[in-house]
N, C-alpha and C positions, 0 to 999 in steps of 0.2 A: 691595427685595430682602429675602427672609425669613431671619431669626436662623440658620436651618439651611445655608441655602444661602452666608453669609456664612463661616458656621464651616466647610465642607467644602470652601469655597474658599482660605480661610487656612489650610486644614489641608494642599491641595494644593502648594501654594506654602510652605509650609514642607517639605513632606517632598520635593518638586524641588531646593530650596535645599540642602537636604542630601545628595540623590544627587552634587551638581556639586563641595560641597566633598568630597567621598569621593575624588571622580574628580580634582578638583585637584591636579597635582603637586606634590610636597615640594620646598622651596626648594632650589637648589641645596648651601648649607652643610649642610643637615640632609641628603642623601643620602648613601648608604657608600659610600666611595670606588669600589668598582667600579662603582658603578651609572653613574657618567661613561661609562666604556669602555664599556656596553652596546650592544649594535648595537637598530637601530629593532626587528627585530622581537622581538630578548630584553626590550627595553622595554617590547613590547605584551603580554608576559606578567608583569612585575614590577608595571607602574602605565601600565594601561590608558587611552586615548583620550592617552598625554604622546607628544611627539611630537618632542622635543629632542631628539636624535641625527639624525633629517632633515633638520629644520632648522638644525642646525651643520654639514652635512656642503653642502647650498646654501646656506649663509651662507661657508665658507669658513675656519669660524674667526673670523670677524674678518678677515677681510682674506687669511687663507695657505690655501696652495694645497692643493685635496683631490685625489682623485685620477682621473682621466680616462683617456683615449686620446685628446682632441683636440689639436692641437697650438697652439702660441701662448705669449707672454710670460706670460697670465694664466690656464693652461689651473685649472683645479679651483676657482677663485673664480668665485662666478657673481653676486653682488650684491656690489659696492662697499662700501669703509669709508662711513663717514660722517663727511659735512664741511660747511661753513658757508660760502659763496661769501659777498661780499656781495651787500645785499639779500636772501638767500635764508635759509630755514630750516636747522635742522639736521637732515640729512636723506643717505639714499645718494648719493654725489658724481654720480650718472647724474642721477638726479631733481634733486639742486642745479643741475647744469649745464642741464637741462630750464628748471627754474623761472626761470632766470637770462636765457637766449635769450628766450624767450616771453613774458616778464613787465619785464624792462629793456632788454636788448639790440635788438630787433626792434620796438618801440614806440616807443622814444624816438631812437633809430637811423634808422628812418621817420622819424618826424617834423622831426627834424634835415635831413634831405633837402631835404623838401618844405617847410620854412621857408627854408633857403639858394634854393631854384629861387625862393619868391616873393618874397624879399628882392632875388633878380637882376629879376626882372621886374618890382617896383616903383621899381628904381632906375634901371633902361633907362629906362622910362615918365617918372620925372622927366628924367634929367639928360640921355639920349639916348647917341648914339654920343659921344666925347668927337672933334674933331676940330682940325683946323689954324687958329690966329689969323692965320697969317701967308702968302704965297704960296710951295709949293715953289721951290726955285734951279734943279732939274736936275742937279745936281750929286751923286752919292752916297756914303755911305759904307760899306763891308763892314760889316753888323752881326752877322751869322752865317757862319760859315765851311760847305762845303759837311759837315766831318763834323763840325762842331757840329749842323746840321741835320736829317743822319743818324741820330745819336744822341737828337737830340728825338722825331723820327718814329716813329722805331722802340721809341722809350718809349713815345710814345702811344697808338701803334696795339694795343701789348698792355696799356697801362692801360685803352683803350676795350672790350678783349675782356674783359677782368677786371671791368668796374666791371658791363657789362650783364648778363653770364651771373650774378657774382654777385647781383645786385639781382634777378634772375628768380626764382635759386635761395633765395634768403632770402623774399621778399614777392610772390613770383611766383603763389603761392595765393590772396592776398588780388583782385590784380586779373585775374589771368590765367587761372588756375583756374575762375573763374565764366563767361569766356567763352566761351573755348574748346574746355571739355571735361576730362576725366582722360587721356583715350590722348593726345590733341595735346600737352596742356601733357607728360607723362610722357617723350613721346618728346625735346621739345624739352629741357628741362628735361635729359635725361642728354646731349644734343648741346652743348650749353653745358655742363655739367659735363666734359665729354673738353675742350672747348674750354679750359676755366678751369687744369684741370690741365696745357695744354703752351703755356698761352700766361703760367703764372707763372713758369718757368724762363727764357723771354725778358724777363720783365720786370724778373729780377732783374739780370739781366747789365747790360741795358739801362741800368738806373738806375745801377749801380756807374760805368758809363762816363761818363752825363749828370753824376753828382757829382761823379768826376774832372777832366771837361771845366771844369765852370763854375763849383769852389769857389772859383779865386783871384779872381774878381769878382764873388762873393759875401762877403766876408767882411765884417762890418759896419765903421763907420768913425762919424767926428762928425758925418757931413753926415746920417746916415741920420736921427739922433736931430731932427732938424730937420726932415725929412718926414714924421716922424711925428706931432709937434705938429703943421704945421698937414693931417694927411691925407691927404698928397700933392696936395692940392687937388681930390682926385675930389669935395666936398661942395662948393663954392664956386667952383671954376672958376681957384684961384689958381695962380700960375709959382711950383711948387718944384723947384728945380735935384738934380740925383740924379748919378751916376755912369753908368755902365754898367747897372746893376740898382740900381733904387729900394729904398727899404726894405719894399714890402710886397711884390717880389720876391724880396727875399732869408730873406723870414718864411713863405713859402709853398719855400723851397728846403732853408733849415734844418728848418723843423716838419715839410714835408711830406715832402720827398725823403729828408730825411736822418734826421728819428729816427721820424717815421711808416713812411717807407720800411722802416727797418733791422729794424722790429716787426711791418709785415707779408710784407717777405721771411722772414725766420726763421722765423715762427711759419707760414708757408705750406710753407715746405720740409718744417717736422717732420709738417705735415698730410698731402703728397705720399710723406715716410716716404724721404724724401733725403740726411738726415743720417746717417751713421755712426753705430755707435756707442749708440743710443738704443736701449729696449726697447719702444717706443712702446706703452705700455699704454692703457685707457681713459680715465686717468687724464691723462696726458701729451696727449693726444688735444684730451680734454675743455678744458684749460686752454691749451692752443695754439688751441682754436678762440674762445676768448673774446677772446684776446688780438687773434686775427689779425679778426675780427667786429669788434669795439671800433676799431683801427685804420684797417680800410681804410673806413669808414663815416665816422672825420673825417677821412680822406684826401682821398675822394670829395667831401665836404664844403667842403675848403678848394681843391683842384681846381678846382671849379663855378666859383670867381671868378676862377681863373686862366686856365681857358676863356673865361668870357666875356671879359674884359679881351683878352683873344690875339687875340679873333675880331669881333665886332658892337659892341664893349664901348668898343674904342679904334683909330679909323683907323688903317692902318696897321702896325699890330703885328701882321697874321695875314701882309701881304705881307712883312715885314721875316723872316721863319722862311720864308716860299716859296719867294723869292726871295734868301735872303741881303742884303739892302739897304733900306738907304730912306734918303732925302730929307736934306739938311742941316738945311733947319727943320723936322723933323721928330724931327731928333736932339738939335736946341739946344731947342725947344717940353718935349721930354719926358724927356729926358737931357743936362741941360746943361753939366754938367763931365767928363761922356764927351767931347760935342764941344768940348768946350774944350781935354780933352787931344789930338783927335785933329786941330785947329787947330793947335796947339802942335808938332805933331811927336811929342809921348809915345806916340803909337798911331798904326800905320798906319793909314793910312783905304782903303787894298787890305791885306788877307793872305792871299788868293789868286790864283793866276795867271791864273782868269776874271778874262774883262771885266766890268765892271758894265754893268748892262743901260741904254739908251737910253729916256726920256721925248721922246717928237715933241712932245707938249704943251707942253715949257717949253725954251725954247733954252739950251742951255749957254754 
């Protein structure tokens, strides 16, 4: 490049450099007090191309409210203060709550899932169904009453409508999306969302009832602390005697039902916009859906083994909820000072006025 062509280039760029500081606005301290008040376009004739008064007027201030005709809790703020979720930057609480879904929540969230499903299915694969050492009697004992029953079912059946629509509506793009299509997944995707919305008001109720029904044989005791050292023997195959509900039934009823529960009922009703009383801003919104994301994710998670154990997991324990009953060695095998008190007299072994059902296979 020739000496000339250098110097007419440097002379360019400097005198550019100077039109931009011309045009640069004056700090806000150096401006005269009225110049705040200025509206944008008195500004466009004080100090050309500034553009401060636009942009406080869609910022909000800071956070308060300008002025509109829309209606709502947050009508005249249109970007959010700025806040610091964790994990996330410092940044508009919309974008925070962005970064936080998409970058922790939804990633590791998934993953937690799909480690629980392969953790169940490598442990079927060893240990198998768990079943009877010994021959049933014929003999039964009420394990479930018909509206203890009721009350499980009718949990389940809206925790199963809750857990699918929302795993659709959360990760339903990653697998679903690429199938199917945008109209299918779109239409389906808001059918489960109506779904999700009127089948959380049943499941709240539901659960208030199932926690009532079954915290007095729930509450932990010295024997639990004993199943728990040796694992209940689901790893070894050993006789650990339990009550009514074992200890890692009762750690799946406190964690899940009771403080899992109580954080994704709540935080779902502020979502439905249920509660009284709330201004439910974006804000309020925002931090209700982490909370209730967060939650029902290791809900669902610690569910999965409650599932399987209920069902393929452990003979017998999917009939003893169908049927209200099962088997005497059934009840000594895997609750042995239930049936100890129910030997004893301390428990009825009927507390309903059904009959127990008939085995032809083992004579009474």
């Amino acid at each position: 490049m020739s000496c000339k062509l250098r110097s007419w280039c440097a002379a360019s760029l400097l005198a550019l450099w100077g039109a931009l500081a011309w045009a640069q606005p004056a700090p806000a301290e150096a401006l005269p007090a009225a110049s705040a008040a200025e509206s944008n376009a008195e500004r466009s004739q004080t100090q050309p191309y500034n553009n401060a008064p636009f942009w406080r007027a869609v910022r909000g201030s800071g956070g308060e409210a300008g002025t509109t005709s829309l209606p709502g809790a947050e009508k005249g703020v249109l970007i959010q203060e700025f806040v610091r979720y964790p994990g996330t930057r410092l940044t508009t609480a919309g974008e925070a709550w962005r970064e936080l879904r998409n970058r922790w929540i939804l990633p590791y969230g998934g993953g937690l899932l799909l480690i629980t499903l392969l953790a169940i299915a490598l442990f079927y694969r060893a240990r198998g169904s768990i079943g009877l050492h010994g021959a049933e009697t014929g003999r039964k004992i009420e394990r479930f009453t018909y509206f203890e029953r009721a009350a499980h079912w009718s949990n389940a059946a809206a925790f199963v409508v809750l857990a699918v629509s929302g795993v659709v509506m959360a990760f339903g793009k990653f697998f679903l999306l690429p199938v199917i299509g945008g109209t299918l997944f779109g239409g389906l995707a808001y059918a489960l969302k109506t779904a999700h919305n009127f089948a959380g008001p049943l499941f709240a109720v539901s659960l208030l009832i199932v926690f009532l029904t079954f915290v007095r044989d729930n509450l932990p005791s010295r024997d639990d602390l004993v199943w728990l050292a040796k694992g209940g023997g689901l790893f070894n195959g050993a006789h650990v005697p339990s009550h009514r509900f074992n200890a890692g039934e009762k750690i799946v009823f406190w964690g899940g039902v009771f403080a899992l529960g109580a954080l994704v009922v709540a935080s779902g009703l502020v979502l439905d916009k249920l509660i009284p009383g709330l201004a439910y801003t974006r804000g309020d919104m925002q931090i209700a859906h982490i909370i209730h994301a967060v939650a029902t994710i290791l809900m669902m998670a610690m569910f999965l083994g409650h599932i399987y154990l209920g069902t393929i997991g452990m003979k017998g324990a999917y009939q003893a909820m169908r049927s209200g009953y099962v088997d005497e060695t059934w009840a000594r095998e895997h609750h042995e000072l239930w049936a100890a008190d129910v030997a004893a007299g301390k428990i009825p072994a009927q507390r309903s006025a059904s009959a127990p059902p008939t085995n032809p296979t083992v004579p009474a």
